[in-house]
C-alpha positions as CSV (number, residue, x, y, z in Angstrom):
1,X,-119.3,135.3,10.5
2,X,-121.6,138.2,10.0
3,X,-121.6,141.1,12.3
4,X,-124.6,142.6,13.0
5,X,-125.4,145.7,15.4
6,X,-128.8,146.7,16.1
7,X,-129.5,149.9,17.1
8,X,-132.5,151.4,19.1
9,X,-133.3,154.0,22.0
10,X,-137.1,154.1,23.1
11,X,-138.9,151.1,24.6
12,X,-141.1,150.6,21.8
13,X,-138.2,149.6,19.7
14,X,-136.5,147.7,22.6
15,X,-139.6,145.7,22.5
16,X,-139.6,145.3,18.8
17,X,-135.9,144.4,18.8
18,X,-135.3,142.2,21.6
19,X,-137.3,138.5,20.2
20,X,-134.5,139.6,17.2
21,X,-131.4,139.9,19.4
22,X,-132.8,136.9,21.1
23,X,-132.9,135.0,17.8
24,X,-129.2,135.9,16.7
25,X,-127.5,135.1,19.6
26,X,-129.0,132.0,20.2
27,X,-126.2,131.0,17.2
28,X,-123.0,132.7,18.0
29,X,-120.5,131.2,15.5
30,X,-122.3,132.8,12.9
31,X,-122.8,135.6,14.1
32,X,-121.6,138.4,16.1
33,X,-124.4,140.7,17.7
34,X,-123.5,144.1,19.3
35,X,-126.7,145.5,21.0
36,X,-126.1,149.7,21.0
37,X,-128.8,151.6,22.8
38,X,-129.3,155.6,22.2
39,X,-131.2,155.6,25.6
40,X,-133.2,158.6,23.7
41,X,-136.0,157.5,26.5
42,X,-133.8,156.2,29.4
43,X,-136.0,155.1,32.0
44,X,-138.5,153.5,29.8
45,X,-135.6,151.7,27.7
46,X,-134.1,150.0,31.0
47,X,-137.1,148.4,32.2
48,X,-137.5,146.6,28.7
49,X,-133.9,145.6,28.8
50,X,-133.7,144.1,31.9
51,X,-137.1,142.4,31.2
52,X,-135.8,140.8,28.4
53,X,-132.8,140.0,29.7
54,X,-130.7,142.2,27.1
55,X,-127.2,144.2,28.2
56,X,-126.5,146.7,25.4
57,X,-123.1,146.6,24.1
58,X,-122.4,150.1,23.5
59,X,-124.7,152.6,25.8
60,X,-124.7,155.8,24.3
61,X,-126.6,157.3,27.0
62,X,-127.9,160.8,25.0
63,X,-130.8,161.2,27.2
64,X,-131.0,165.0,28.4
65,X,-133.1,167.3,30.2
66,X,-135.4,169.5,27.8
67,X,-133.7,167.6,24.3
68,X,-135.6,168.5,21.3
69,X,-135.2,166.8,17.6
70,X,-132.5,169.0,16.8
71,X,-130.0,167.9,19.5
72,X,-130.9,163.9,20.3
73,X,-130.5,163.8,15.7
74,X,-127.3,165.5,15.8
75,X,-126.4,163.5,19.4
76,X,-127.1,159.9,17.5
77,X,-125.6,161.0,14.3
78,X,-122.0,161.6,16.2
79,X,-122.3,159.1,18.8
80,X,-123.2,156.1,16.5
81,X,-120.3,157.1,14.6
82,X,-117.9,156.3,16.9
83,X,-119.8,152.7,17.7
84,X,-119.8,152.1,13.8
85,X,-115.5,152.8,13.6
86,X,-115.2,150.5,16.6
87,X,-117.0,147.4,15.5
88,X,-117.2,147.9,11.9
89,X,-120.2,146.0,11.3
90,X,-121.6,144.2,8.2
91,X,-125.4,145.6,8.8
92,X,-126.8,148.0,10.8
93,X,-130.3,147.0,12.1
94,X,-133.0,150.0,12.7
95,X,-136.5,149.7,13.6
96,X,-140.1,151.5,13.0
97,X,-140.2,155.6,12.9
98,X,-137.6,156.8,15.5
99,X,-135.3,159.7,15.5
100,X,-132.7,157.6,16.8
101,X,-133.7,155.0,13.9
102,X,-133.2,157.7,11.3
103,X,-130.0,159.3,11.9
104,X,-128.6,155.9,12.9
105,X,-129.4,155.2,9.6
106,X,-127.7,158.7,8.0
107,X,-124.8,157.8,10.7
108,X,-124.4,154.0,8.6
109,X,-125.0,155.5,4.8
110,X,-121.9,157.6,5.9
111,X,-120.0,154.8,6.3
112,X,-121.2,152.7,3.4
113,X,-122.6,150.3,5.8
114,X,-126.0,148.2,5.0
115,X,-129.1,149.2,6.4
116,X,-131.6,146.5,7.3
117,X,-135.4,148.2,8.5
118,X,-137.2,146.3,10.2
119,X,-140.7,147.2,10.5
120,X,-140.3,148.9,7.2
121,X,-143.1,150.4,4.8
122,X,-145.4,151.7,7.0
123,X,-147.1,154.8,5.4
124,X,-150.2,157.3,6.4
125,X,-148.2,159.9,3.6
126,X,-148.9,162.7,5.8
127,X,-145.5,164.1,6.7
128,X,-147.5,165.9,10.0
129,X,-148.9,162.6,10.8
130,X,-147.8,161.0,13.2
131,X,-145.3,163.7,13.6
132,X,-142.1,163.5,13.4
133,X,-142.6,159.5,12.8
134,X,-143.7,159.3,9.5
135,X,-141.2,161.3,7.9
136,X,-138.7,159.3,10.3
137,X,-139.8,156.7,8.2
138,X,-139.8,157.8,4.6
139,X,-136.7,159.2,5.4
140,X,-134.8,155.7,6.7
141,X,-136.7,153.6,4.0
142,X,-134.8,156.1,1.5
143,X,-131.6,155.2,3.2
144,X,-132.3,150.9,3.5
145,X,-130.8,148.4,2.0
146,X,-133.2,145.3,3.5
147,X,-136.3,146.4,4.3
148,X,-138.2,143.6,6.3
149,X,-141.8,144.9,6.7
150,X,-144.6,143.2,8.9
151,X,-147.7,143.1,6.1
152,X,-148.5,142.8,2.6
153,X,-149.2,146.4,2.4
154,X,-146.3,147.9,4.1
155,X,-144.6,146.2,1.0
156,X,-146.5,147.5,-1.6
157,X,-146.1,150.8,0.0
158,X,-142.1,150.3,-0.8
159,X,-142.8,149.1,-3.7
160,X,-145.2,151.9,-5.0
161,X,-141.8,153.9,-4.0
162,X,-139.5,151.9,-6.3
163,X,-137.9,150.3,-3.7
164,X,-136.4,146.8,-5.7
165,X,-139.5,143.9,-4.6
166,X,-136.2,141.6,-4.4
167,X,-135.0,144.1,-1.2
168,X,-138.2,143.7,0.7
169,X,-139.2,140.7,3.1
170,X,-142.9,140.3,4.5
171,X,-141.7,138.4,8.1
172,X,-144.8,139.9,10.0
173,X,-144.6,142.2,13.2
174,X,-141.8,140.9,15.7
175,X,-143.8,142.9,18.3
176,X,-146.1,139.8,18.2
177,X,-143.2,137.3,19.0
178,X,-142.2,139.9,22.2
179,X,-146.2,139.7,23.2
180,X,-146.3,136.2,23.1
181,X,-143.2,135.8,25.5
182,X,-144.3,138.4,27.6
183,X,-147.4,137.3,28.3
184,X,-146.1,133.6,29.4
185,X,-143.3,135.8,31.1
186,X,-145.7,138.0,33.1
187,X,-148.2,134.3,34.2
188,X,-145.0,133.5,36.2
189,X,-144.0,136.7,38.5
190,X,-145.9,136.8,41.7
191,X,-143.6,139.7,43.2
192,X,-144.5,142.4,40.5
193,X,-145.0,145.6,42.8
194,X,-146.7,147.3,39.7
195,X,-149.0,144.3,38.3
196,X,-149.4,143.8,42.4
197,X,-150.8,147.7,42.3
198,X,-152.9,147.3,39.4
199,X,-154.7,144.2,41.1
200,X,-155.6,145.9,44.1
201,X,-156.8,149.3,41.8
202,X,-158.8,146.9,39.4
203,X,-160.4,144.7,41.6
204,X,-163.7,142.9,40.1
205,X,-164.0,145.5,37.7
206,X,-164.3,146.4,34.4
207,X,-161.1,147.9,32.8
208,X,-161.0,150.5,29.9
209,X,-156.9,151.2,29.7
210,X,-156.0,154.5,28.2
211,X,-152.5,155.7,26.6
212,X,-151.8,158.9,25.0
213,X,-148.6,160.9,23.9
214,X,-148.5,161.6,20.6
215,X,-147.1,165.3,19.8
216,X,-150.1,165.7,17.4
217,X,-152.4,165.8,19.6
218,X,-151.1,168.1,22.3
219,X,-153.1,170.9,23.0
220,X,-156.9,171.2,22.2
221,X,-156.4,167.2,21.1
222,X,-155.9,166.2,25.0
223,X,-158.3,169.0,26.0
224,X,-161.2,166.8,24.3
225,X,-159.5,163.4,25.0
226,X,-160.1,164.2,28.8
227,X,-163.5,165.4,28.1
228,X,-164.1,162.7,26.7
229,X,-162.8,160.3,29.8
230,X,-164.2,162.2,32.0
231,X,-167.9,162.5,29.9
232,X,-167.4,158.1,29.8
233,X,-166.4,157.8,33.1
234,X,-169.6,159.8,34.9
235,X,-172.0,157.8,32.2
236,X,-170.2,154.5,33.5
237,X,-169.7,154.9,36.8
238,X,-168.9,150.9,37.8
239,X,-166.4,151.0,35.3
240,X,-162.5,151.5,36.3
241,X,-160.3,153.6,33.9
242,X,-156.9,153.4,34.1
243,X,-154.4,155.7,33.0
244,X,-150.6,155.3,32.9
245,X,-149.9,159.3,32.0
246,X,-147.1,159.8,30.1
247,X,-144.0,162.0,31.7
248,X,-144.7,164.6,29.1
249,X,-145.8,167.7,30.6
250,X,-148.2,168.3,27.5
251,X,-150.3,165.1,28.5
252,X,-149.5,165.5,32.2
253,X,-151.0,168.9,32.6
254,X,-154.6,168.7,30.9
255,X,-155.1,164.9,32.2
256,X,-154.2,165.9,36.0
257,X,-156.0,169.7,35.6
258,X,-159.6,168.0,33.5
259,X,-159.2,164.0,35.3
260,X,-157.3,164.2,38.6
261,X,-160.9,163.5,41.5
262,X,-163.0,161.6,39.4
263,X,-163.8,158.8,41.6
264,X,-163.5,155.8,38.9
265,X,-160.8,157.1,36.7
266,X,-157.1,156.2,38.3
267,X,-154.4,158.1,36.9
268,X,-151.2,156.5,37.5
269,X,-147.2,156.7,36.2
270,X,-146.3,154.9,33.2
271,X,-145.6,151.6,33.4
272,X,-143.3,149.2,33.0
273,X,-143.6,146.6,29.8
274,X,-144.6,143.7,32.2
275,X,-147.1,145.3,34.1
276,X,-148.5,147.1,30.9
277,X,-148.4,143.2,29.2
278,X,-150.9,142.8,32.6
279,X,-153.1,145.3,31.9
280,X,-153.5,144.8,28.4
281,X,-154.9,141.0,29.2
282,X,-156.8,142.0,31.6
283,X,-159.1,145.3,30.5
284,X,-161.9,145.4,28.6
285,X,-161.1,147.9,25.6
286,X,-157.8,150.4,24.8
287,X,-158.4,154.0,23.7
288,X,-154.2,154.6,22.6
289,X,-152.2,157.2,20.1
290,X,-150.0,154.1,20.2
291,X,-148.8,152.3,17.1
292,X,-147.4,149.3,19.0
293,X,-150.7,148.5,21.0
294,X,-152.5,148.4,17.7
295,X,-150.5,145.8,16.7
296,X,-150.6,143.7,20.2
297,X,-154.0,144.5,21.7
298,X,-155.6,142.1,19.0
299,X,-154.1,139.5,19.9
300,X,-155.5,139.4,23.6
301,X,-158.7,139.9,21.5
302,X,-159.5,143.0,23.1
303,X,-160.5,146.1,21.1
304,X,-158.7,149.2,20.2
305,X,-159.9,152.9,19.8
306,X,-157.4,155.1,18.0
307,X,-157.3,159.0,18.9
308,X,-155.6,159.7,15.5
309,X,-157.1,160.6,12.3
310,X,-155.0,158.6,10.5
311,X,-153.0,155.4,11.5
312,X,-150.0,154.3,9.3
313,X,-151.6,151.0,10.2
314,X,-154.5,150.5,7.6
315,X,-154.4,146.7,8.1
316,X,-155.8,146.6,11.3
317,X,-158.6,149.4,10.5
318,X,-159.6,147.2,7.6
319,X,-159.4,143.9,9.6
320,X,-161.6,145.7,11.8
321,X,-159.4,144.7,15.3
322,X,-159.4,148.7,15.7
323,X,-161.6,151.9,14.9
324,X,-160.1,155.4,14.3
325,X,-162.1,158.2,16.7
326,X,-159.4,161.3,16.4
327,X,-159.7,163.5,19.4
328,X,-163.8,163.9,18.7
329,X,-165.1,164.0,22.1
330,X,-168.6,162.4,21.0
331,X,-166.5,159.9,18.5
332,X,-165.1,158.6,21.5
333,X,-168.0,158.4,23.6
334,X,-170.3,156.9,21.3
335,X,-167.6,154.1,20.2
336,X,-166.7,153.4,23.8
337,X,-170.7,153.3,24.8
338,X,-171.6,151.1,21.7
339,X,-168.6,148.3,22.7
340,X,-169.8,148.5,26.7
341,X,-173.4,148.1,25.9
342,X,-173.4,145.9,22.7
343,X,-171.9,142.7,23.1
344,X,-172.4,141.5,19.6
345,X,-170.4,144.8,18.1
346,X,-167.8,144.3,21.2
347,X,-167.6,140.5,19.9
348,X,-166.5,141.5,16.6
349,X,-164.0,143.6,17.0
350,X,-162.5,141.6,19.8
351,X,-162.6,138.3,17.3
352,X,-161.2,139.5,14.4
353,X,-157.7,138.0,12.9
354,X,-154.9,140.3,14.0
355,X,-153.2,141.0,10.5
356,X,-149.6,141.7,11.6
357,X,-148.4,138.1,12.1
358,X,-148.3,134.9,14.3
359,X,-145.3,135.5,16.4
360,X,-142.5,133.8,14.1
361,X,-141.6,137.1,12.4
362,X,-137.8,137.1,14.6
363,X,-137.5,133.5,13.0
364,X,-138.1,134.4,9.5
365,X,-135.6,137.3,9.9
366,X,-133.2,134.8,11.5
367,X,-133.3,132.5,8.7
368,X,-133.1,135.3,5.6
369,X,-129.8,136.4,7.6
370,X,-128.4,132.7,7.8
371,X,-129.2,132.4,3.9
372,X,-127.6,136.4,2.5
C-alpha cells in the first residue's frame, strides 16, 4: 500500500487538490491518503473543505494576524516536519505556486521523501511576476521528483530546465474536474444564502464579475483598475458589476475609497467556492489577477480579461479564451467595450477550446499512481 499525504493551505489549492483526494480514497486498500492542511488562508480554506466534503488529517492551523512570507515559510517548514515523522509517507503531494507548496516541499527534501507537483511547469520567467508565485514554483519544480503538469507547454518548460521527460506527466488541469463537479454540485442547493444574495443583486442583468489580489499590482495597479471600473460602469450604466473584494487591505482600501456609491457597481465580501461557481456561470465576462479563473472561466465559455502583464498561462492567451490588459486603464476599457458591444468578437473568445484539459486530469493521476 502506498502512502500518500497531500499537502495544501489556500483555497485555490484546496480546489485543485480535492477531485485528487477524491480519486485516492475512492480505493483504500491501496492506498493510504492523509489530507494535511497549512490553513495559510483559513477562512477561505474551510469553505472549500467542507464543500467538498474533505476533513484534513493533520490541521496545522498557521494562520496569523499580520504573517508575512518570512514567518508562514519558516511556520510550514517546522510544522510539516512533525506531520512527515508521524506518518512517514511514501510521496508528498504539492500543488501550483504556494508558499506553503514550497517549503512543504523543502520540509520533504529534508526527509528524503518524494515530491509529486502537481500543476507543475508553469513559467512567465519573471521572478517579480506573479510575485512570490513564480519563484514558488521554480523553486518546488527544483525540489520534484513527479511533476504532473496540466499542458504540453508546462512540460516543455521542465524540460527546457533539464528536468528527466521520463519524470513529467501531461494529466491536464484537475481544476477542470473540481469545476465540473461544482457546477452540477451548485444546480442542486436551493438554500445557498450567498448564491441566494447574488440572485436578488443580479436580477435580469448583465454581469461583468471582477477579482483582484495579486501583490503586483497593489498600489498605482488598483488605483487604475478602479478607474477603470468605475470609467466602464458610468459608460454602461444597465450593466451590473460585481465585486467579491478581497480581505487584503491593499485591494480593500482603493476599491471602497475610488468604487464604494456607484450605483451599478456592487462591492461585496469574498465568496465562497460555490457561490463564486454561480457567478462565474452566470456573468457575462471576468476581469481577474487570478490564475485559477483563467483556467475555469473557459469552460463556461465566458471570456477572461487579465490585469497582469504576463500570465504564466500562455496556453490560454494563444487559445484566445483570455486577453492580457495589465492595469492600463484604457486597455481595460476598450477590451471590455469591444466584448459588450461586438457580439461577433464576444463569440470568439467565449467559443474557443479551453486548453487545460477535459476534467479527467484526477483520473490520469489516479492511474500513473496505481501503475509506479
Amino acid at each position: 500500500m502506498k502512502k500518500l499525504l497531500l499537502v495544501f493551505g489556500t483555497r485555490p489549492e484546496a480546489i485543485k487538490m480535492a477531485p485528487v483526494i477524491k480519486e485516492f480514497q475512492k480505493y483504500p486498500s491501496e492506498f493510504d491518503v492523509k489530507v494535511c492542511v497549512t490553513a495559510q488562508h483559513r477562512q477561505m480554506l474551510d469553505q472549500v473543505l467542507e464543500f467538498f466534503e474533505i476533513v484534513p488529517d493533520y490541521d496545522l492551523n498557521l494562520m496569523r494576524p499580520n504573517q508575512n512570507l518570512y514567518s508562514i515559510t519558516c511556520d510550514v517548514v517546522m510544522s510539516v516536519k512533525g506531520v512527515l515523522e508521524e506518518f512517514n509517507p511514501d510521496y508528498v503531494f504539492v500543488h501550483g505556486d504556494t508558499t506553503t507548496s514550497t517549503a512543504t516541499a523543502i520540509a520533504a527534501y529534508y526527509a528524503r521523501t518524494k515530491i509529486v507537483h502537481v500543476e507543475a511547469g508553469l513559467r512567465t520567467y519573471n521572478k517579480y511576476a506573479p510575485y512570490p508565485e513564480e519563484m514558488n514554483r521554480q523553486l518546488t519544480g527544483r525540489l520534484t521528483d513527479i511533476h504532473l503538469s496540466p499542458t504540453t507547454r508546462a512540460k516543455e518548460n521542465l524540460v527546457s530546465e533539464r528536468i528527466p521527460a521520463e519524470d513529467i506527466y501531461i494529466t491536464g488541469n484537475t481544476v477542470i474536474d473540481a469545476l465540473l463537479y461544482s457546477v452540477e454540485k451548485v444546480e442542486r442547493l436551493t438554500d445557498n444564502d450567498e448564491i441566494n444574495m447574488l440572485k436578488e443583486i443580479c436580477g435580469k442583468d448583465e454581469i461583468i464579475a471582477i477579482t483582484g489580489h495579486r501583490r503586483e499590482n497593489f498600489g498605482d495597479g488598483f488605483i487604475h483598475i478602479c478607474d477603470a471600473l468605475k470609467e466602464i460602469a458610468l459608460k454602461f450604466p444597465k450593466i451590473r458589476i460585481i465585486y467579491p473584494v478581497h480581505l487584503n487591505p491593499n485591494v480593500q482600501e482603493p476599491v471602497y475609497t475610488l468604487l464604494a456609491g456607484i450605483d451599478n457597481i456592487s462591492l461585496i465580501k469574498p465568496l465562497e467556492y460555490p457561490a463564486f461557481v454561480w457567478l462565474m456561470k452566470r456573468c457575462k465576462l471576468i476581469i481577474t489577477d487570478s490564475g485559477g479563473v483563467q483556467e475555469e472561466a473557459p469552460s463556461l465559455g465566458k471570456p477572461v480579461l487579465v490585469m497582469r502583464e504576463v500570465t504564466e498561462r500562455p496556453e490560454a492567451v494563444e487559445a484566445g479564451t483570455v486577453h492580457l490588459v495589465g492595469t492600463d486603464k484604457d486597455k481595460i476599457v476598450n477590451e471590455v467595450t469591444t466584448l459588450m458591444t461586438d457580439s461577433l468578437k464576444y463569440n470568439q473568445m467565449a467559443e474557443c477550446i479551453n486548453p487545460y484539459g477535459d476534467g479527467l486530469a484526477s483520473k490520469r493521476i489516479l492511474e500513473l499512481f496505481r501503475n509506479l
